[in-house]
N, C-alpha and C positions, 0 to 999 in steps of 0.2 A: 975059346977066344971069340968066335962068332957069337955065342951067348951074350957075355962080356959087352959087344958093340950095343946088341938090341936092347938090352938094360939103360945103357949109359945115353943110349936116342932116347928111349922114351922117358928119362929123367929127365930130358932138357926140355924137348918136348911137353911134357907136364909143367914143369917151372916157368917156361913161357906163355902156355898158357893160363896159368895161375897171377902170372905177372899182367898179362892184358886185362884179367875180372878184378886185379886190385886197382888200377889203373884207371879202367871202367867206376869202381865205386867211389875211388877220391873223385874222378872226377862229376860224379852225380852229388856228392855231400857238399864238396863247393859250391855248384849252382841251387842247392837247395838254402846251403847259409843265405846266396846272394836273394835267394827269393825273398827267404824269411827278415831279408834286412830291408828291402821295397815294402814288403807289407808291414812292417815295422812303420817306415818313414810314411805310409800311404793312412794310417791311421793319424798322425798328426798334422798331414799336412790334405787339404781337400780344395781343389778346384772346383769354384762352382759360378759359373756365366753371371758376370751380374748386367742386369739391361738398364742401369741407372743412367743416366747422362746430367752433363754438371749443369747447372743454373741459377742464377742468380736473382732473387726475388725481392720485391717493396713489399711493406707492411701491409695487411689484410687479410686475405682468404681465399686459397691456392688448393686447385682440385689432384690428386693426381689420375694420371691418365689423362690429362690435358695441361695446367701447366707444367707439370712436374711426372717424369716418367716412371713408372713403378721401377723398385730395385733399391739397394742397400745405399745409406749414404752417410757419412760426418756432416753435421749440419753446424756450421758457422756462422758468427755476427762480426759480419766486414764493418758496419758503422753504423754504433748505435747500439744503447742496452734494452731490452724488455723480454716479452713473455712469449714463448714460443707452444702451441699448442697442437692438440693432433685429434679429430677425435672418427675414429675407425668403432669395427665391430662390436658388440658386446663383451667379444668372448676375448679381448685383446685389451692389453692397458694401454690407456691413449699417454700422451707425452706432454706434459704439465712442468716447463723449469723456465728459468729465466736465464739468459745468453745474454753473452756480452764478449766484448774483442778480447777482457783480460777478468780471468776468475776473480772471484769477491765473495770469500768465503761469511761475511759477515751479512751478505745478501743474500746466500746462497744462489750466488749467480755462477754459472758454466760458461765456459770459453768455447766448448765443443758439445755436441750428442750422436751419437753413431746409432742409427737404427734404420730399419726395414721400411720402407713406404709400399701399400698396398693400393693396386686400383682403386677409388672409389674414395679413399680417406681423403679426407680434407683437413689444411695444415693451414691455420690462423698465428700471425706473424701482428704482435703488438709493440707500438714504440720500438721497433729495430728499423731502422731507412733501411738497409739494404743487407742481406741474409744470403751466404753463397751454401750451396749445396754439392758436395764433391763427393762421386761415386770412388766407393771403397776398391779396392782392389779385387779382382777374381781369386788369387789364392788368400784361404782360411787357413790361419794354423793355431795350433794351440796357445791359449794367452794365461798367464800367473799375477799380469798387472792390469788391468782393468780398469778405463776410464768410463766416464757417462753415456750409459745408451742401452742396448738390448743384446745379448751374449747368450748364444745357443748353445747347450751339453750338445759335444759331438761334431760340433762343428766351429768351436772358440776356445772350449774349453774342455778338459779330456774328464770325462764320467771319473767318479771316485768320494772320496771324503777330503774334507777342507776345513781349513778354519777360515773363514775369511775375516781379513783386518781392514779396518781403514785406516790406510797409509797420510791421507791427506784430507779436511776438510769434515765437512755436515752432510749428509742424505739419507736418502731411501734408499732401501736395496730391499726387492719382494722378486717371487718366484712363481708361476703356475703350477707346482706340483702336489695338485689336491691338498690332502691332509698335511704333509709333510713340508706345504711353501712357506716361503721367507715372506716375512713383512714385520720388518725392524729399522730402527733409528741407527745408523751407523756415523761413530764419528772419530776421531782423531785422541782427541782430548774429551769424551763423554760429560753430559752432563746428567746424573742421574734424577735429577731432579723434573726434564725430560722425557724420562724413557729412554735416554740413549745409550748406548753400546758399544765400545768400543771391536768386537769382534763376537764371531758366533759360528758354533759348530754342523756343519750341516753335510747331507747326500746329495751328491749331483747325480741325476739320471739322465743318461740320452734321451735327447726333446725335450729337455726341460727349458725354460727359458729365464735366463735372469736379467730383471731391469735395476737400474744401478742410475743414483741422479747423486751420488759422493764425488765428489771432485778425484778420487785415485783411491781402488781399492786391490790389497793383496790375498792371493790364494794359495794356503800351505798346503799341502797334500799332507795328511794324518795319516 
């Protein structure tokens, strides 16, 4: 009988303890999911300081780091059409479209362009009386629709294969990536007579950067 006891202890014994290491491991494999689903969301979703401040500018020739503070912006035509210019480093493409309050696809004018201002660049404003500049938001997340301006792999767009279409309108859409960049006529309704294209199959690499002067372009993943 005395046997009998010691047996039947250290069965329970054992089973309890067996119940606190399973107990222990759900509760490690949950916080592991919960990790695995932050670094999930942490890859599409990136915070990053922007030190742009809003201003509103007249036609001429605007330095930044003096009128205009370096940092990401959507640049708008509050009142008045023309030609909005940029011309920075060698190694960067300057910003050559025409803005205006309301798109005019037959001008290939732009109502908006989102792009990066660096110290030093200087931004020539034609025929626009008054041009507002509105810093973007600090969270980046991944974008499938794409309007006018400059769009980083990695931090706009998520690395991969695409077909890009234009959704809406006429433009350029080129790329920096050596051998393999973009630089095609994309448009809606193409006219081959042109060069132009309705859509084109390409590799997005982290750091790459796409500039985009189409009035609205879509990105399928392949």
């Amino acid at each position: 009988m005395g046997n009998l006891k010691k047996t039947l202890s250290f069965l329970i014994t054992s089973l309890f303890i067996f119940s606190l290491i399973g107990c222990s491991a759900d509760d490690t494999n949950k916080s592991g999911d919960k990790g695995g689903s932050n670094n999930r969301q942490s890859k599409e979703v990136e915070i990053e300081k922007n030190t742009a401040k809003a201003v509103t500018l007249s036609a001429g020739t605007h330095k930044v780091g003096k009128e205009i503070k370096p940092g990401r912006y959507v640049i708008k035509a509050v009142s008045g059409s023309g030609n909005l210019f940029s011309r920075n480093s060698p190694n960067d493409r300057n910003i050559n479209v025409i803005l205006g309050p309301t798109e005019d696809d037959t001008w290939m004018k732009l109502s908006s362009y989102t792009t990066d201002l660096k110290a030093g660049e200087k931004i020539k404003i034609d025929g626009i009386e008054s041009t507002k500049l509105i810093p973007t938001p600090d969270k980046r997340i991944f974008r499938k629709i794409l309007t006018p301006g400059s769009w980083t792999v990695g931090k706009d767009i998520k690395p991969g294969d695409y077909t890009i279409k234009a959704v809406r309108g006429t433009g350029n859409i080129f790329s920096d990536n050596g051998e393999d960049d973009i630089n095609e006529i994309l448009a809606k309704h193409p006219d081959k007579d042109y060069g132009q294209v309705s859509k084109i199959h390409v590799e997005l690499n982290k750091g790459e950067i796409i500039t985009s002067d189409v009035p609205k372009i879509k990105l399928v993943e392949d």
